[in-house]
C-alpha positions as CSV (number, residue, x, y, z in Angstrom):
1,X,0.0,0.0,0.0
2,X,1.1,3.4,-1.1
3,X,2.1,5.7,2.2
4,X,4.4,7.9,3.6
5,X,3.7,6.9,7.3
6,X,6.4,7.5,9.3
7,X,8.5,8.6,6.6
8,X,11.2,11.9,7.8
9,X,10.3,14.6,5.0
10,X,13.2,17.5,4.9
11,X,11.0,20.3,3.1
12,X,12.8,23.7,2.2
13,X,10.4,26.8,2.0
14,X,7.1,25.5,3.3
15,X,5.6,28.2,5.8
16,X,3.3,28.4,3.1
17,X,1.6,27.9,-0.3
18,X,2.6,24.5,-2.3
19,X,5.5,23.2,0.3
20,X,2.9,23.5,2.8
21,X,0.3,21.8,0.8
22,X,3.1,19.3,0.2
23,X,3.7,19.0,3.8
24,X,0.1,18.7,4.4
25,X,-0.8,16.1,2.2
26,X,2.1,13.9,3.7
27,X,1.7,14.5,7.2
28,X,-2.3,13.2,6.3
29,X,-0.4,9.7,6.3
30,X,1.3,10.2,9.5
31,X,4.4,11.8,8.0
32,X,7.6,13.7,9.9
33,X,8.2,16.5,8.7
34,X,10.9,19.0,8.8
35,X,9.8,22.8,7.6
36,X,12.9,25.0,7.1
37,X,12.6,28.2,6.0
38,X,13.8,31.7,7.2
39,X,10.2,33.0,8.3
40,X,9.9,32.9,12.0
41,X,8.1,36.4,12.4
42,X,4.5,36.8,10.7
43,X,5.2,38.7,7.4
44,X,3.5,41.8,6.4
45,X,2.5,41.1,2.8
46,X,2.9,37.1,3.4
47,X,1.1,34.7,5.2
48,X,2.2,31.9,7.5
49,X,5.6,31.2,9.3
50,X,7.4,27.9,10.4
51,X,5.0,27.5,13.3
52,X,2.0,28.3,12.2
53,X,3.2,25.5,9.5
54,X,4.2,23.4,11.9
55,X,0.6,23.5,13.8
56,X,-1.3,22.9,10.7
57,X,1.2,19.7,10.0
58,X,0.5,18.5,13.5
59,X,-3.3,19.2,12.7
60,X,-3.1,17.4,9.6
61,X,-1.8,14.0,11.7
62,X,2.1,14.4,11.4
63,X,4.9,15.5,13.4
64,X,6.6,18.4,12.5
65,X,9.8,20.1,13.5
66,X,9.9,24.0,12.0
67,X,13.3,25.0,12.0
68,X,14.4,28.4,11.2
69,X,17.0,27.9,8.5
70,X,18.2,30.5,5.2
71,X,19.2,27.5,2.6
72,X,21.9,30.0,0.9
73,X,23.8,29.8,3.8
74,X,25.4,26.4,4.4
75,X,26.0,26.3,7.9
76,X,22.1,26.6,8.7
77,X,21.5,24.4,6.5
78,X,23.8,21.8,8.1
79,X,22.7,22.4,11.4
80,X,18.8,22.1,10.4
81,X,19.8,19.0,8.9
82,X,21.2,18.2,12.2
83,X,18.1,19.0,13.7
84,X,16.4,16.8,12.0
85,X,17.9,13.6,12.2
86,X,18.4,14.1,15.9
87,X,14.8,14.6,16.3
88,X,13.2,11.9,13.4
89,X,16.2,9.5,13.4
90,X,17.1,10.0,9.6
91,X,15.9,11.6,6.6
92,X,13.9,9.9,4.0
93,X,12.8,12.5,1.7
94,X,14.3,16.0,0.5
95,X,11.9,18.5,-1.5
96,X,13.6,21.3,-2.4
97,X,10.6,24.1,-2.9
98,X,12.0,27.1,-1.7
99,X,12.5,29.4,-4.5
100,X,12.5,33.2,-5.5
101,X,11.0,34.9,-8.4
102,X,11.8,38.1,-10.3
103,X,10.7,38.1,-13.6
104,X,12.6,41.1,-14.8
105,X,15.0,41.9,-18.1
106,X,18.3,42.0,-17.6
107,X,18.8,45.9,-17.4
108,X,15.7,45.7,-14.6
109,X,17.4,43.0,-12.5
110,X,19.8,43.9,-9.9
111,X,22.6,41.8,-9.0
112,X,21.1,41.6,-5.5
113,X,17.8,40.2,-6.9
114,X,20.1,37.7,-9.4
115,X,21.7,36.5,-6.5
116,X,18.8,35.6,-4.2
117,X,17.4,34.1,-6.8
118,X,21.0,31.9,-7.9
119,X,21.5,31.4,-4.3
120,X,17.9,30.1,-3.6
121,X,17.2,28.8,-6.2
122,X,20.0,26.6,-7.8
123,X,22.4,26.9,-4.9
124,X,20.2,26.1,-2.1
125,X,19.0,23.3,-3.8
126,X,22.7,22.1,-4.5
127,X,23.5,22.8,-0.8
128,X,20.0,21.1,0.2
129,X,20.5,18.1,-1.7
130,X,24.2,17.4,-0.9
131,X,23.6,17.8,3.2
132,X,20.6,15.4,2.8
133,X,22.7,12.6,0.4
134,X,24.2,10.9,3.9
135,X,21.0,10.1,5.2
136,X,19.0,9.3,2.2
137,X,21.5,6.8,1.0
138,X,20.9,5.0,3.9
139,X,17.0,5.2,3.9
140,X,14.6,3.2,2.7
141,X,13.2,4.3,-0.9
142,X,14.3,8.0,-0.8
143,X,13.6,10.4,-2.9
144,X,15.0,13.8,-3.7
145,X,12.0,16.6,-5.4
146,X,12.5,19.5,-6.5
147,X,10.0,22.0,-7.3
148,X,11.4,22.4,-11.4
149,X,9.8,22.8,-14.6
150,X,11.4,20.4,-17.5
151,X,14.8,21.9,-19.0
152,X,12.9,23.6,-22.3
153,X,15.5,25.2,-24.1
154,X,13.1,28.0,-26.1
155,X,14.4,31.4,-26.3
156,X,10.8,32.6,-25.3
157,X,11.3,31.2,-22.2
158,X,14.5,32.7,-21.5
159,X,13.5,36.5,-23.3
160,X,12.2,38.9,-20.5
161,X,13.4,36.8,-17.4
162,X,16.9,35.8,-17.7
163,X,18.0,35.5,-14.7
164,X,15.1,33.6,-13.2
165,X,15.2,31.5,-15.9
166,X,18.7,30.6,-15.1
167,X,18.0,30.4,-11.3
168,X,15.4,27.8,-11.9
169,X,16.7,25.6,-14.6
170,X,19.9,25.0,-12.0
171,X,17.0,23.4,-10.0
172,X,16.2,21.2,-13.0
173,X,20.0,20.5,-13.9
174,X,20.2,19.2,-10.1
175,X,17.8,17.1,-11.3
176,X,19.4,15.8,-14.3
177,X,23.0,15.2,-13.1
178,X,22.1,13.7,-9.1
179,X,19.5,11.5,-11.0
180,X,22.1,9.5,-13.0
181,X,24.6,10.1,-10.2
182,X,22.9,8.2,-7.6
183,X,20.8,5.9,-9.9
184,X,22.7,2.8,-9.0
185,X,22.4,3.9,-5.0
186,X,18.5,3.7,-5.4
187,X,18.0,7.5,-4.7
188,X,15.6,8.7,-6.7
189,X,15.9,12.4,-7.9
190,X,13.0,14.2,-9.8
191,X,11.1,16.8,-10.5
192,X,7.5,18.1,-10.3
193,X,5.8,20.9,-12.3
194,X,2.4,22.3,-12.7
195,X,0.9,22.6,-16.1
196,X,-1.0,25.6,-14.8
197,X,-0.7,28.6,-12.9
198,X,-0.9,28.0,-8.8
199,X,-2.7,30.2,-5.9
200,X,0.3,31.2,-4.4
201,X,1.8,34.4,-2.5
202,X,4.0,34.5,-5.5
203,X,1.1,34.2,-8.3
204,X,-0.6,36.9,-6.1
205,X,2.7,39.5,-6.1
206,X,2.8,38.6,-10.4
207,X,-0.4,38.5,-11.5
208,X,-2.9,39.9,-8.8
209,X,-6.4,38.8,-8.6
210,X,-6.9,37.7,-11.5
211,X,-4.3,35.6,-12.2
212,X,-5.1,33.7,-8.7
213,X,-8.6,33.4,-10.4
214,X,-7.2,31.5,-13.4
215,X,-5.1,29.5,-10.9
216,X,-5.5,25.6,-9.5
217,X,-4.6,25.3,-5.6
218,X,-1.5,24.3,-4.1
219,X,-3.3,21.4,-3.3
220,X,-3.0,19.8,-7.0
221,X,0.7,19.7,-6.5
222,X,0.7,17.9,-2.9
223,X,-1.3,15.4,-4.7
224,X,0.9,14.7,-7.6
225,X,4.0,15.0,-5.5
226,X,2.5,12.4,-2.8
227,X,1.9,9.9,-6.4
228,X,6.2,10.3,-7.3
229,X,7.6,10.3,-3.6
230,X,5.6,7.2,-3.1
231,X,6.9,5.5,-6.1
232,X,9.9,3.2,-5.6
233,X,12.8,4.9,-6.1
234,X,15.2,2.7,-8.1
235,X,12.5,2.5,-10.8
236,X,11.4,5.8,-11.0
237,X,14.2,8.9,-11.1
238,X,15.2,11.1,-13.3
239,X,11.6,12.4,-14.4
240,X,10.3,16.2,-15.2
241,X,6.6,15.3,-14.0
242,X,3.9,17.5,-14.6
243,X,1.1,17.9,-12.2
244,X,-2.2,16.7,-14.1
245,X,-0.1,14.2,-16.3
246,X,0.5,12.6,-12.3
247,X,-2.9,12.1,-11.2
248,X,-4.0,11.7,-14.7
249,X,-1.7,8.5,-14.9
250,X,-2.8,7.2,-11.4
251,X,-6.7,7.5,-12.2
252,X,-7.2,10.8,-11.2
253,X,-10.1,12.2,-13.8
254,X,-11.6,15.2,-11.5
255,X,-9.1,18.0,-12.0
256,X,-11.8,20.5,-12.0
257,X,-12.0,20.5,-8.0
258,X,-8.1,22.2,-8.2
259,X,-9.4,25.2,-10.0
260,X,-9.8,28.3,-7.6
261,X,-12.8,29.6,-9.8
262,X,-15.1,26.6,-11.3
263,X,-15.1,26.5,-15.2
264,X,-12.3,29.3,-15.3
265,X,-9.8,29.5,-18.4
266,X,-6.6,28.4,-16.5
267,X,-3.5,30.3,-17.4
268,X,-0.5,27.4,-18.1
269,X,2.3,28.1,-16.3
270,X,5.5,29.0,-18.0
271,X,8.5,27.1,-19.3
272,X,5.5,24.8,-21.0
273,X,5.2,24.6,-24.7
């Protein structure tokens, strides 16, 4: 039977929108989970912090251990690690979700905002990913996600956003490279992206209202990403997955109940030809 029961679920970036939903969905089965991210303090503009994501993950029927941790720094990242296994025992899962967004031309985008979003982005995940490797190698079917699109290499989808572009497809090359690299250890290493647009704090700072009208919830993404991370790992790896084209795959006909406003048009998300 499919689960993540007792599974230890390191999760980068989920005080809120889809690595919460992700964290949600897994603690459902009785999941551990591990929320770092750098908001301890109730944000202004944003909602949710490590322990209000921590309460609704013990609310949901997991344990959760919010631990305030900046991924483009490696020593917090090595000491939430830390944290973790000293509290769960071992890590079995890594989803790297944490990410930042600027979509901005080149002669708009600072090197500041270029290098939060390297250092997030494809960094963090790197730094993520490497101090979780010890534990996961020793785990039982582990699994590394990262919240990626496919590598498409059109110039529309580089045009107008560089630097984001960049930031994200080092996600996705993480993907590519650790997959074959630790095929033969039975880690699995993949990615999951949504076809459309998602109601996120993000979508909401890009597109306003009416974007998040023409969104799915987070909650279509915990759902696909709970189908790959309960897959067995030395048979699936390697693998851009898109949202719908998970459930769709595993039975999942009624994608209508994801859409924020019933029988919306649905923006698609970008990087998707």
């Amino acid at each position: 039977m499919r689960t993540l029961k007792d599974k230890v679920i390191f999760i980068s970036g989920a005080s809120r929108g889809i690595g919460l939903a992700m964290a949600k969905r897994a603690a459902r089965d009785g999941a551990k989970v591990a929320i770092a991210a750098k908001t301890a303090e109730p944000h202004p503009k944003l909602p949710g912090t490590i322990y209000t994501a921590a309460k609704e993950i013990e609310a949901a029927g997991g344990q959760a251990l919010p631990v305030l941790c900046d991924i483009r720094f490696e020593d917090q990242v090595i000491a939430a690690v830390q944290q973790t296994v000293e509290k769960f025992g071992g890590i079995d899962i890594c989803i790297n979700n944490a990410s930042a967004i600027s979509l901005t031309g080149t002669l708009e985008t600072s090197m500041k905002k270029y290098d939060l979003m390297n250092g997030i982005n494809a960094r963090g995940t790197y730094l993520v990913s490497q101090a979780c490797l010890p534990y996961l190698l020793k785990a039982k079917n582990p699994h590394i996600l990262n919240n990626s699109p496919p590598l498409n290499m059109a110039p529309k989808w580089f045009s107008g956003h560089v630097a984001y572009t960049m930031a994200k497809y080092g996600m996705s090359m993480c993907v590519l490279g650790m997959a074959e690299e630790f095929r033969a250890q039975g880690v699995a290493v993949n990615a999951i992206w949504p076809r459309t647009t998602i109601a996120t704090a993000a979508m909401q700072m890009v597109g306003g209202t009416e974007a998040m009208e023409a969104s799915r919830s987070p909650d279509i993404m915990a759902d696909a990403a709970w189908w790959i991370l309960t897959e067995d790992s030395k048979r699936f790896t390697g693998q851009f997955c898109i949202d719908e084209e998970v459930l769709k795959k595993n039975g999942v006909t009624d994608l209508d109940r994801y859409a924020m406003v019933k029988g919306a048009p649905l923006l698609p998300d970008y990087f998707l030809d």
